[in-house]
C-alpha positions as CSV (number, residue, x, y, z in Angstrom):
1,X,20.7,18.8,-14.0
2,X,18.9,21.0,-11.2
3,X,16.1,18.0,-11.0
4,X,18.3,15.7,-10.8
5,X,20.4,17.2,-8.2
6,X,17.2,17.5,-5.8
7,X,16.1,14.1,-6.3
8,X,18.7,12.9,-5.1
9,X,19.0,14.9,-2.4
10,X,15.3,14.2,-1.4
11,X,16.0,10.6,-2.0
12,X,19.0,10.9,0.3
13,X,17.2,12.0,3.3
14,X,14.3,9.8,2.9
15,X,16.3,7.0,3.0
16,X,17.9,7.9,6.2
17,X,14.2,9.0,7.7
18,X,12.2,5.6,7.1
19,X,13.4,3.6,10.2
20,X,11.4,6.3,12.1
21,X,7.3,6.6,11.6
22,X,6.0,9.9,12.3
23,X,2.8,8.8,14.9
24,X,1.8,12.2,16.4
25,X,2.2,15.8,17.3
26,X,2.2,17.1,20.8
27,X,-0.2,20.0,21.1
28,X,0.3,21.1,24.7
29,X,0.1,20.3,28.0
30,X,-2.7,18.5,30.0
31,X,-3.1,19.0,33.4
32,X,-0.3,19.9,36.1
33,X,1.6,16.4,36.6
34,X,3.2,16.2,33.1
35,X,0.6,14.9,31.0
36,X,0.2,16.1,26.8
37,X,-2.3,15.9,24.9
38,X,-1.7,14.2,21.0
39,X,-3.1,15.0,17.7
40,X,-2.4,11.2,16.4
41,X,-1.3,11.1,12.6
42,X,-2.6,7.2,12.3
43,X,-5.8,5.9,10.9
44,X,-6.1,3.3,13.4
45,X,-6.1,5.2,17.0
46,X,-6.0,2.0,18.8
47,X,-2.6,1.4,18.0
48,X,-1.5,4.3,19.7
49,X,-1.8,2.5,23.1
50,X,0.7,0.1,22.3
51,X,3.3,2.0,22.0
52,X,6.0,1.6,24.7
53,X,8.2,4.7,23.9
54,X,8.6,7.7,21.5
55,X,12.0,9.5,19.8
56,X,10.5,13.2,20.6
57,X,11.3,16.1,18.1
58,X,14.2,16.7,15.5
59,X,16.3,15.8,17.9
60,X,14.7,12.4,18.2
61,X,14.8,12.2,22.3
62,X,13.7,8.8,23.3
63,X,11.1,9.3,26.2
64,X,9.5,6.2,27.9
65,X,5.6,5.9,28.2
66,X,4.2,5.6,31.5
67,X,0.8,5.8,30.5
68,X,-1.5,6.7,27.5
69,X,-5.0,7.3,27.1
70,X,-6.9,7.6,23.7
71,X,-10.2,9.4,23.6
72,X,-12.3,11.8,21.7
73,X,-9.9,11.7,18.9
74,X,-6.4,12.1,20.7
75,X,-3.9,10.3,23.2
76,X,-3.1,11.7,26.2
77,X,0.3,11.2,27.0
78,X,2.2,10.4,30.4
79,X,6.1,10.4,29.8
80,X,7.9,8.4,32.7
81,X,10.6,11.8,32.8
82,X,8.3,14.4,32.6
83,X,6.4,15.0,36.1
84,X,5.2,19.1,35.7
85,X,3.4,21.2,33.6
86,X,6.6,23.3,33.3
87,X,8.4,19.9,31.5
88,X,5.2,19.6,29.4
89,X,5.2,22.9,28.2
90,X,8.7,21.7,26.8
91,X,7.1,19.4,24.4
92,X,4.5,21.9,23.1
93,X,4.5,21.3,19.3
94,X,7.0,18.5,18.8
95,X,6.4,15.6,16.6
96,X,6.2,11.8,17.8
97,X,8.0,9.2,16.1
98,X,8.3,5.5,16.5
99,X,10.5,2.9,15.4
100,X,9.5,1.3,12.4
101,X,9.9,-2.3,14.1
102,X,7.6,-0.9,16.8
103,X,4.5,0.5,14.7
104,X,3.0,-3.1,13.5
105,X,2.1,-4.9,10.9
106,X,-0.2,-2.8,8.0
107,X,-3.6,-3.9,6.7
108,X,-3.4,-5.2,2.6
109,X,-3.3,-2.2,0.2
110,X,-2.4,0.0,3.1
111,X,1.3,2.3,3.4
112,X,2.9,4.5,5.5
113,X,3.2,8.0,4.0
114,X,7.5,7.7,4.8
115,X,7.4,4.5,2.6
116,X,5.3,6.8,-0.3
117,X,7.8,9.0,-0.8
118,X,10.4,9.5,-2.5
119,X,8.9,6.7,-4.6
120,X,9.0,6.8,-8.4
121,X,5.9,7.9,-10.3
122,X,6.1,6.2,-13.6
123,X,3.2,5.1,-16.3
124,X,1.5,2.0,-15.9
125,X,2.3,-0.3,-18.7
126,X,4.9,2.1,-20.5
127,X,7.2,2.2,-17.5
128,X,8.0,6.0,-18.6
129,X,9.2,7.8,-15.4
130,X,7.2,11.1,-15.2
131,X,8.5,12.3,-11.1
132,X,9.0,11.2,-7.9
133,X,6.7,11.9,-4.5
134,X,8.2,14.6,-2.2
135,X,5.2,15.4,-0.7
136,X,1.5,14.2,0.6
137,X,-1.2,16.6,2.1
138,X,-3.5,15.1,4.3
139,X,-6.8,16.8,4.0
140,X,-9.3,14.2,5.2
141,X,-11.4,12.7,1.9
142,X,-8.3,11.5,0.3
143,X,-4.7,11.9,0.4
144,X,-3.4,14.4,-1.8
145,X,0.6,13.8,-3.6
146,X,2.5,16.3,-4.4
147,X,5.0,15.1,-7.5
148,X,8.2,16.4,-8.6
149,X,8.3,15.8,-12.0
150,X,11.1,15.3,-14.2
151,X,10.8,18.6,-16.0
152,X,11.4,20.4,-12.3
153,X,7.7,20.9,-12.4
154,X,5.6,20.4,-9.0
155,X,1.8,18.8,-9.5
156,X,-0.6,17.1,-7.2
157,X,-2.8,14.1,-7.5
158,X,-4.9,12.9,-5.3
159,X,-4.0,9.5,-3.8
160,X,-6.6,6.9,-5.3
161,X,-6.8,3.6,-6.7
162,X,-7.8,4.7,-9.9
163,X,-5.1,7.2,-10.4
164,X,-2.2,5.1,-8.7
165,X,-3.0,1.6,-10.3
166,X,-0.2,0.0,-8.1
167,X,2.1,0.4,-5.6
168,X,5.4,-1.6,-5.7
169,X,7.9,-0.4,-2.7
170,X,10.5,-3.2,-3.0
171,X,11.2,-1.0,-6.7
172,X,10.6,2.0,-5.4
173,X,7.8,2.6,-7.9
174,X,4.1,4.2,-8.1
175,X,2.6,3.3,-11.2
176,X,-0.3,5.9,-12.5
177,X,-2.8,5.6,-14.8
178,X,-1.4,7.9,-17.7
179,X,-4.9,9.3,-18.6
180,X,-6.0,10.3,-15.0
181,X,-2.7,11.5,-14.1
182,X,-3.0,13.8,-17.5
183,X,-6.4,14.8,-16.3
184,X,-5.9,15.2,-13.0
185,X,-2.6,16.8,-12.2
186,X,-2.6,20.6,-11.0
């Protein structure tokens, strides 16, 4: 009953959380005319630049772009409203979102992390549910999923083709190899 009770509550707020992609985290400010510096959260660093606006924080402030600048691994950031250091400093630490009709189209066999969860983890070919994604660590080598499984147990997996065999996001499902994800849960 508990499991079932969070999962829906996790699915709940996902739902409400996947017309808005996370894109970034503010790190501080740059200079003294208003300028922050980005830690992007995208593989593609390019697509940064295109981006027109940003909803800013929980409290999902929109704040035009005036300018942005990608290079040596982040985007520096000129907000139209924010014209001091002091406003910068504001923005220290706040996450960057973007609409989802705003981030693009996604290469084949690519997905947005707020698309992975909240997905059902079930077995490839016996259609047995075993969890559902409520969490993915981003180390670097490979994405790492945290599962919720359906005896209120949490285990990870890393995210690879071999151990999710398919993705199918218009069911809501992951399907996993049964034998690597036996092997290869912690």
């Amino acid at each position: 009953m508990w499991v079932s009770k969070m999962l829906t509550l996790f699915s709940n707020y996902w739902v409400n959380m996947k017309n808005q992609i996370l894109v970034g985290k503010i790190l501080k400010p740059q200079g003294i005319k208003g300028e922050v510096k980005v830690k992007p959260m995208l593989d593609k660093l390019e697509r940064f630049s295109s981006f027109k606006h940003f909803f800013v924080g929980r409290e999902k402030v929109v704040f035009d772009v005036e300018k942005i600048d990608v290079r040596f691994g982040y985007a520096y950031v000129t907000f139209s409203n924010i014209k001091t250091r002091n406003d910068a400093e504001r923005l220290r630490n706040k996450d960057l979102f973007v609409s989802r009709d705003d981030f693009g189209k996604l290469d084949e066999n690519s997905y947005l992390l707020e698309d992975l969860m909240g997905l059902d983890v079930v077995y490839a070919g016996t259609k047995q549910c075993v969890g559902k994604i409520i969490d993915i660590d981003q180390y670097g080598s490979a994405d790492v999923i945290n599962i919720l499984s359906t005896n209120g147990r949490t285990y990870q997996l890393p995210f690879l083709k071999a151990v999710f065999v398919d993705i199918d996001l218009a069911s809501n499902v992951a399907y996993v190899d049964k034998t690597l994800y036996e092997e290869m849960k912690i």
